[in-house]
C-alpha positions, 0 to 999 in steps of 0.5 A, a space after each residue: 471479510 466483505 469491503 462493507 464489514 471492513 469499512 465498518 471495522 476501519 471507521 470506528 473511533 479509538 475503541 481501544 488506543 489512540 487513532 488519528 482520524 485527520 491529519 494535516 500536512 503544510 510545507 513538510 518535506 515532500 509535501 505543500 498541502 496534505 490531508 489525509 482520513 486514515 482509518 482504525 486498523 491497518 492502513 496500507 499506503 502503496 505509490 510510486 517511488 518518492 512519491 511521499 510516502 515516508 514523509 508521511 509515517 515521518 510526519 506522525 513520527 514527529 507529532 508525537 515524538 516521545 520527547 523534546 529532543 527532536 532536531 530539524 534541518 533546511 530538508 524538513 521545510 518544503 522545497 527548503 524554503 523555512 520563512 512560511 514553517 511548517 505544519 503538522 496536525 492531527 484529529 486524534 480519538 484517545 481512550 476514555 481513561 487518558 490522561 488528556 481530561 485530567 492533566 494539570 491544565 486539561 484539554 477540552 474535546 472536540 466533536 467529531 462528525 466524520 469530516 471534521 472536529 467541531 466545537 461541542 454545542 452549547 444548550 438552549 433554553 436549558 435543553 440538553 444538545 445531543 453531540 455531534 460525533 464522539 469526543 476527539 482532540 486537535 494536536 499539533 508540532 509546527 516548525 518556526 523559520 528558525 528551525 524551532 518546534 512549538 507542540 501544542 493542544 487546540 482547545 474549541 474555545 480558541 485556546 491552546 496548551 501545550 502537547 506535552 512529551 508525557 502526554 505524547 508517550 501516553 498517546 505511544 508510538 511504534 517504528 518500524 522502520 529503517 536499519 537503525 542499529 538502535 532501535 529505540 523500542 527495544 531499549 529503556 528511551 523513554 517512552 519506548 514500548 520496553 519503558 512501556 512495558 516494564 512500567 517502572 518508573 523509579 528504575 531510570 533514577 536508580 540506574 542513574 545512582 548505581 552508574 554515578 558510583 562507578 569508579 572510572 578513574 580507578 580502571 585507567 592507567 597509571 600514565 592516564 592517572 597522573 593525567 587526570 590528576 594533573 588536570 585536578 591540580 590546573 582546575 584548582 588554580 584556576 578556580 574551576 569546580 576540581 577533585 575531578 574523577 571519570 563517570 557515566 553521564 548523559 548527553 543532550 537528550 539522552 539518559 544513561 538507562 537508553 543504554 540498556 537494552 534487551 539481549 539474547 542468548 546465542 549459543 555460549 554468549 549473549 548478544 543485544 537485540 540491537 545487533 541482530 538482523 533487521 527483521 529480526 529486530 523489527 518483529 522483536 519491537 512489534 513482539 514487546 510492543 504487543 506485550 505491554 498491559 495497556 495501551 495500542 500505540 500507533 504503529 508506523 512501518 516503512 517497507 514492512 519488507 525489509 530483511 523479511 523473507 516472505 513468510 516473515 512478511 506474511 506474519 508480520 502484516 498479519 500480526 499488524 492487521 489482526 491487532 488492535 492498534 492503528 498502523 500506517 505502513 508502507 510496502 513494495 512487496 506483493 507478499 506483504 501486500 496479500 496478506 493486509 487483510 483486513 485492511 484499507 488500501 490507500 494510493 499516494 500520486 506524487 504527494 497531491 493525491 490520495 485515494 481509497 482503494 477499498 471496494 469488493 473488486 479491489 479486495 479481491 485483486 489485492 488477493 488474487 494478484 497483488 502486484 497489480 497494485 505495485 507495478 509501474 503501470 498496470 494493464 488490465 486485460 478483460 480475460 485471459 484471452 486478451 492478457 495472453 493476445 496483448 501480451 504477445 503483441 507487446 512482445 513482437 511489436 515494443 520488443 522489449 520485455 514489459 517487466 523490464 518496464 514495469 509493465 503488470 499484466 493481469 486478468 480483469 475476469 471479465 467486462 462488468 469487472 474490469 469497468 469498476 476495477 478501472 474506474 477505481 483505479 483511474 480515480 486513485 490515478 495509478 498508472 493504468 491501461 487496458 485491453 477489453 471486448 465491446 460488449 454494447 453495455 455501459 457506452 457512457 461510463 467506458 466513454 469516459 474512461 477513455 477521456 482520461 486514458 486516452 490511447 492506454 485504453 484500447 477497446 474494440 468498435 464491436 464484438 470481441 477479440 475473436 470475432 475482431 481478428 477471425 473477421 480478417 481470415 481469409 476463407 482458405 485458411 479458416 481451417 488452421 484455426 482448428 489446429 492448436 500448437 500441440 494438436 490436443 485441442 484440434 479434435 475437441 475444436 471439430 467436436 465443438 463446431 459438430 455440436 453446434 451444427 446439430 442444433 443448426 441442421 438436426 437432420 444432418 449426419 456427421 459420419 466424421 467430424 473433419 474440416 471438410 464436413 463441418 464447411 459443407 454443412 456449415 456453408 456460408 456460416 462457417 466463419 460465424 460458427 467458429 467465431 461462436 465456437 471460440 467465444 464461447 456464446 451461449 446463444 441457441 444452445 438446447 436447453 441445459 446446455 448453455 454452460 457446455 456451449 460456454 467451455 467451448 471457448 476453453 478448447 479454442 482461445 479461452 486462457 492464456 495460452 490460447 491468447 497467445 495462439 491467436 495473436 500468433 495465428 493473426 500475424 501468420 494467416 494476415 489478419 494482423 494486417 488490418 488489425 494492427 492499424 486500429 491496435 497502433 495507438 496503444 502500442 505507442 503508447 505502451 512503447 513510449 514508456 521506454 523512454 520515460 522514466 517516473 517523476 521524482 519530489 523532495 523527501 519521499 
């Protein structure tokens, strides 16, 4: 699927559940001020660590909370300062047949126009208004200084009623999320998708009945008995409620049926889901989820990693982007990351800056190397002659590994390529550097791009890698160029310059195709030669031929490898001597990583 028909999938309002279309964050956890255009379908949210992303799958979690049995502390306020409160609200699209419009108090709809909810136009003059947008609601939970929480509906003629839990167990929320040994979609909480799923209603007062009749009292012992009964005897004395005995109960916000749950057989015995591993637990609630009849509840998953192997990973992601239901998830694994497709990608910069990453280069790398997306810092190199250059360089001149510095080396596959592909990541402002050729194009857009990367953007005055380090060769060693590591390439390198030298003298005969002919031949072009050969231009080529004249590169310094076999022949033959000097400030740059570490805030 090309970035325009996924956006055009991702951008359609509540088709077949509930979606937020806006959400709003003041003064919550890790956040002062957020605001956020999620689309339908899978949202991806990658960032550094503690950068916020959990506060906001937490923030929708606590907006539509199925009950009112949600408690908060000092750590939900920003910074802890609860005197200001704080704020969540949503712009929310609901399905036609929701309860919303026909509740004893219904809400009115808003409007939706693509940015923001407005209030529905009255007529003129007895003229019917067309509407701005399809109908959606404005929802909110907001934390007091005393630590209370106030649910609430706005209406457009500035009213408001309350967000009730039933109307918030409608709306139906799934989490995926840490290794709570009580999963609550797994169990009868109310609103949970097995209490979704099962749909009946009269089944938590007849569990509450049948558990009232169990007779505790007659399961204790005889010394426990006469406890009981003497605590019988003190209540009556003291004109206390007595004939006391033992029963099932529920505590504060709970109810007896949240203690049955599903349950499994494993071999001779039956076990609760609750007890089994978390990533068996976590595609359990996704799986009973899926089964209910009706409704797409908005699915919230933090780390979909989490005790998955990964092709587990593979399938859930898979399962969460092909579905129905909106999803907000969170990911550090490349695995999961490759298989969010479609999807949109969003990028969260210490808690102020969220950024899409949807555009055809960014699907394609997302594919082609997702770690690039997950990494500390990302260096994009413009082919694989400039990742397996630079990459050698780093080695010998940072000497310490840069994985260890969670430093992702990938392949830009080209300078059109890498210029968008930076430009979009620099927008989301990842962690970015680059390493490309100059190839005289778009001067303005890479000029700019070095205004923000400053030295984590190396791009040479002219020309390409080759032609930069086999400027710097002297004459005398120009030969062992030709002379690759494992001696496979050198006849097919001499074969290439041959080639070339026909097209430049037809007339002349190559009775060998050795070192020695080509420089007689090739005279005072014979450095250019070679740098053509091992760029692979096309320039002068016979007709058909440009193609064949673009693989010569392959045979010389065209791949990875052969990166590294040019920044080894620059130290050894001492071109590095006058190339390191113009390289020294992304060196820096990249080795001054070392020394820092990433910037951490409140509750990510």
């Amino acid at each position: 699927m090309d970035a325009m028909a996924r956006n055009a999938t991702n951008t359609s309002v509540g088709a077949s559940g509930a979606t937020i279309l806006r959400l709003k964050i003041d003064r919550f956890r890790a956040f002062q001020k957020f605001d956020w255009f999620p689309k339908a379908g899978l949202n991806v949210v990658l960032g550094g660590g503690d950068a916020g992303k959990t506060t906001i799958l937490e923030a929708i979690a606590l907006l539509l909370n199925p009950s009112n049995a949600a408690l908060v502390s000092d750590n939900d306020y920003w910074r802890r300062q609860r005197k200001d409160g704080f704020f969540i609200g949503a712009i929310i699209s609901l399905p036609p047949d929701s309860s919303i419009s026909t509740q004893t108090r219904p809400a009115f709809p808003w409007e939706w126009d693509g940015k923001q909810a407005r209030a529905p136009q009255d007529p003129e003059d007895g003229e019917p208004v067309l509407p701005v947008g399809p109908p959606v609601y404005k929802v909110s939970v907001s934390g007091s200084e005393e630590l209370d929480l106030t649910y609430a509906i706005h209406n457009p003629n500035g009213t408001t009623d309350i967000f009730s839990p039933a109307l918030r167990r409608e709306i139906g929320l799934v989490r995926l999320g840490g290794d709570d040994r009580h999963d609550r979609d797994l169990r009868l909480v109310q609103g949970s998708a097995l209490d979704r799923l099962l749909g009946d209603k009269a089944l938590r007062s007849r569990l509450t009945a049948k558990f009232s009749d169990v007779d505790v009292k007659a399961e204790l012992q005889s010394e426990a008995q006469k406890e009981i009964n003497q605590l019988n005897t003190t209540f009556g004395e003291r004109a206390l409620p007595h004939d006391l005995g033992l029963g099932l109960s529920a505590a504060q916000g709970q109810s007896i049926s949240a203690l049955i749950g599903l349950t499994a057989a494993i071999e001779e015995s039956r076990l609760p889901l609750s007890s089994w591993g978390s990533g068996t637990r976590r595609l359990a609630s996704l799986a009973v989820t899926q089964a209910c009849r009706s409704g797409c509840p908005i699915t919230l998953v933090d780390e979909a990693e989490r005790g998955l192997e990964p092709y587990r990973q593979r399938k859930l992601v898979t399962e969460l982007a092909e579905g129905p239901s909106q999803v907000v998830m969170t990911t550090h694994s490349a695995p999961a990351l490759a298989a969010a497709e479609p999807a949109t990608i969003w990028y969260l910069s210490q808690g102020h800056v969220i950024a899409e990453l949807s555009s055809a280069r960014v699907v394609q790398l997302q594919q082609r190397d997702p770690e690039a997306f997950l990494s500390r810092l990302t260096l994009v190199g413009e082919g694989p002659t400039e990742v397996g250059f630079i990459q050698e360089v780093l080695a010998r001149e940072v000497g310490t590994d840069l994985l260890d510095l969670g430093v992702r080396l990938c392949d830009g596959q080209g300078n059109t390529f890498t210029l968008e592909l930076l430009e979009e990541f620099n927008k989301a402002k990842l962690g970015l550097a680059a390493f490309v050729d100059c190839e005289g194009d778009n001067t303005k857009r890479w000029a700019d791009l070095k205004a923000t990367m400053s030295d984590f953007l190396f791009q040479w005055p002219t020309g390409c890698t080759e032609a930069n380090v086999i400027a710097h060769i002297d004459d005398d060693r120009l030969e062992a160029l030709l002379v690759d590591p494992e001696e496979t390439q050198t006849q097919p390198r001499l074969a290439s310059l041959v080639e070339r030298l026909r097209v430049l003298e037809p007339e002349t005969t190559f009775p060998k195709h050795d070192f020695t002919t080509i420089a007689a031949v090739a005279g005072d072009r014979l450095r250019a030669l070679i740098v053509a050969a091992a760029s692979g231009d096309s320039d002068g080529a016979p007709e058909g031929q440009a193609k064949t004249w673009k693989k010569h590169g392959r045979r010389w310094f065209k791949s990875l490898e052969g990166g590294r076999e040019l920044a080894d022949k620059a130290y050894a033959l001492g071109a590095m001597m006058a190339v390191k000097p113009q390289l020294q400030p992304f060196i820096n740059a990249l080795a001054a990583l070392t020394a820092t570490t990433p910037k951490a805030t409140q509750n990510g």
